[in-house]
N, C-alpha and C positions, 0 to 999 in steps of 0.2 A: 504494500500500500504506500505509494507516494508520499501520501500526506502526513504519514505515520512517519518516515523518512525523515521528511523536513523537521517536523516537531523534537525528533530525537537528537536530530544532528545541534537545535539550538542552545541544548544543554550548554551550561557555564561553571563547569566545575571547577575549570580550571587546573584541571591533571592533563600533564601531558606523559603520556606512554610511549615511551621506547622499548620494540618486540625485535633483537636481535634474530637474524637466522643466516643459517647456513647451511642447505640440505636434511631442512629439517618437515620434507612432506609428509612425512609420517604423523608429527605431531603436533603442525602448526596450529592446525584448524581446533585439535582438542586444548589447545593454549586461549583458542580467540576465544570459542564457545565462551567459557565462564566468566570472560571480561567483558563479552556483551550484555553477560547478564547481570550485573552489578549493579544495585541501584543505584550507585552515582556514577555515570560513564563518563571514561576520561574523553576530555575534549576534544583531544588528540590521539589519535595514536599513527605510530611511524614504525611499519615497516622496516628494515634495516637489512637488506638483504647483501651477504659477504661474496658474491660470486656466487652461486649456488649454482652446483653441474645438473641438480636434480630439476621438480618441476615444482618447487618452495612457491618460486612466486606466481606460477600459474592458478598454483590451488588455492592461495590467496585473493587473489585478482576473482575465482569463480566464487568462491565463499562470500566475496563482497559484492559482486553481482547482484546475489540472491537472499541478501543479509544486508538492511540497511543503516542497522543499532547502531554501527560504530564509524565515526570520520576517518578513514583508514589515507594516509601518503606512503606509497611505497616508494625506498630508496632501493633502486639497483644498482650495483659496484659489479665493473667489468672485470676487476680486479679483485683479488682477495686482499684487502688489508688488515686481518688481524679483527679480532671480537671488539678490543680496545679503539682503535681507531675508527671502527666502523661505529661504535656507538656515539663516542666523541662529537663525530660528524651528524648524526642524528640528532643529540641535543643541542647544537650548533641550531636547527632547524625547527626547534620548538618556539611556538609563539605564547606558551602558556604559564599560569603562574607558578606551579609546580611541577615536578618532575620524580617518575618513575622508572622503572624495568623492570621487565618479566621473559626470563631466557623462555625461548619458544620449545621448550619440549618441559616448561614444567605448566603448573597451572592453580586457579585461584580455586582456595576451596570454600570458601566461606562469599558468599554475594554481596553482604556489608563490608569489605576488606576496604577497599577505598571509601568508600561511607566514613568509616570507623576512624579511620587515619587522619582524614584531613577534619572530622571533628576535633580529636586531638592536637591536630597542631594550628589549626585556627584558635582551641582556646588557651593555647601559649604562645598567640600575637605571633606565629609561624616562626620562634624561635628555639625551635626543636625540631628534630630528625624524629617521626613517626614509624613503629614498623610494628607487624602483628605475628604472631607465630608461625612456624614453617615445619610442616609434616615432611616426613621422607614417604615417597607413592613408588610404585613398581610402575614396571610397562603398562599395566594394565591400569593404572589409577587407583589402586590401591592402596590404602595406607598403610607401612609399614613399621613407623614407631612414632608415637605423639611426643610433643616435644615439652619440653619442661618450664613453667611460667618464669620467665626473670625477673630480675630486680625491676624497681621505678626508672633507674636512670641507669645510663651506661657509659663512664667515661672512658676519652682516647687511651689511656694509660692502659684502662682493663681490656679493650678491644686489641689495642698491639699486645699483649703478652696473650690473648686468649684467657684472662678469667673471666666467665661469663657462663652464664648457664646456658643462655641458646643465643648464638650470635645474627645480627639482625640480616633479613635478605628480602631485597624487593621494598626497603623502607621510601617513605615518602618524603622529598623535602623540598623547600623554595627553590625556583633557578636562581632567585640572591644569592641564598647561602651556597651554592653551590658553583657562582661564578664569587664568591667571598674566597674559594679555597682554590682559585683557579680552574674552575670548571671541571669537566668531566675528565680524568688522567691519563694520557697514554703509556706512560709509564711508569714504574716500573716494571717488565712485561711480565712477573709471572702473579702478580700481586698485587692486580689495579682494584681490584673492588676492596680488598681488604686493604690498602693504602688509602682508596677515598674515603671508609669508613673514620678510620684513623683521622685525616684532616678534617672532615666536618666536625666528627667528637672533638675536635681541640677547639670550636668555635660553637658546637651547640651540643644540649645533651641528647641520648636517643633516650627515646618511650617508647615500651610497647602498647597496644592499647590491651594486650591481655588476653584477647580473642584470637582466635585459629585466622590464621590468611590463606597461605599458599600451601601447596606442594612442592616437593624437591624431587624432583626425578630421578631415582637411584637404579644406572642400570650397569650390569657389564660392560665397558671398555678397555681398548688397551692400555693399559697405566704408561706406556710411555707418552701418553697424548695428556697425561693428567698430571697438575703439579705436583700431588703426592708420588709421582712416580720418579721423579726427576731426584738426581744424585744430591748428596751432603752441599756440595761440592757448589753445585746452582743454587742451591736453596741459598747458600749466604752470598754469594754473590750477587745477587738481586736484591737480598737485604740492606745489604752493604751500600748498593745504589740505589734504596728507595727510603731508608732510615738512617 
């Protein structure tokens, strides 16, 4: 229905979403699903395609077709640059007042997830980092271990060493504060999200809102493609160049 279209697309939440992919047709569409459905839909959302050999952004392209819920800009890169750089560029391209991501083979389990968050951080004046729990789901979207409630507030200190009961993922926060820490990082390469974490926590606190969000997609891979795979050896040398 057209008109349904239109009235959806006016939404002013004010959340812009960045959905990195990269041959990921298997499970983009089960990513989008549950962001459509969210009673507060992001204003934006962006696409971010890394080169995909597969048919990522076809299946994208037909799901938005015949699915009007969400303002979808796909970014195609002829090139593969990297998760990091490819997102970077993507939030470059946000016109909105807040700023997300959701990797495209996980997904939102809870419909209030973005509801919840930006309650939270509109009633601390948007000077806090918002984020809600994260389940670990199999292939199938299953959930395979619930995650443990954390603290009120989570400073940089305890996110760089790791003391934290469930560390945050897919949090929500202003494009200020996050062009305050230099915007979205492309490096240090093996350790950008957990490096951005670290510099927003030195400038705002995180909050969960305490409620279930996401999924974490836990499947088989080859560990050499995965940071935990990677020798002593890298590990501090990226430390080295990122702290």
């Amino acid at each position: 229905d057209p008109s349904v279209r239109g009235r959806v697309r006016k939404e002013t939440s004010g959340i812009g979403l960045v959905i990195p992919t990269h041959n990921d047709s298997g499970t983009v569409i089960r990513c989008l699903d549950p962001v459509a459905r969210q009673t507060l839909l992001p204003e934006q959302v962006i696409i971010a395609d890394d080169a995909s050999t597969d048919e990522t952004v076809e299946v994208v392209e037909s799901w938005h077709r015949n699915d009007g819920r969400l303002a979808i800009t796909i970014i195609r890169r002829p090139e593969n640059v990297g998760l990091a750089r490819n997102v970077a560029g993507a939030v470059e391209q946000l016109t909105t007042q807040y700023f997300t991501k959701l990797d495209a083979d996980d997904v939102y389990l809870n419909e209030k997830k973005l509801e919840n968050e930006k309650t939270l951080i509109r009633e601390r004046g948007d000077r806090v980092v918002a984020y809600s729990l994260t389940a670990t789901i199999n292939s199938d979207d299953e959930v395979m271990s619930w995650p443990r409630a954390p603290r009120s507030s989570l400073s940089s200190k305890e996110i760089l060493y790791r003391k934290v009961e469930h560390m945050p993922r897919e949090f929500l926060v202003s494009l200020s504060a996050l062009r305050e820490v230099g915007g979205y990082p492309t490096r240090p390469g093996l350790y950008v999200d957990w490096w951005l974490k670290i510099a927003l926590a030195s400038i705002l606190p995180f909050e969960s809102t305490g409620e279930l969000g996401s999924g974490y997609r836990k499947v088989p891979r080859d560990t050499s493609a995965r940071m935990s795979g990677q020798s002593s050896h890298t590990h501090a040398y990226w430390i080295s160049r990122g702290f």
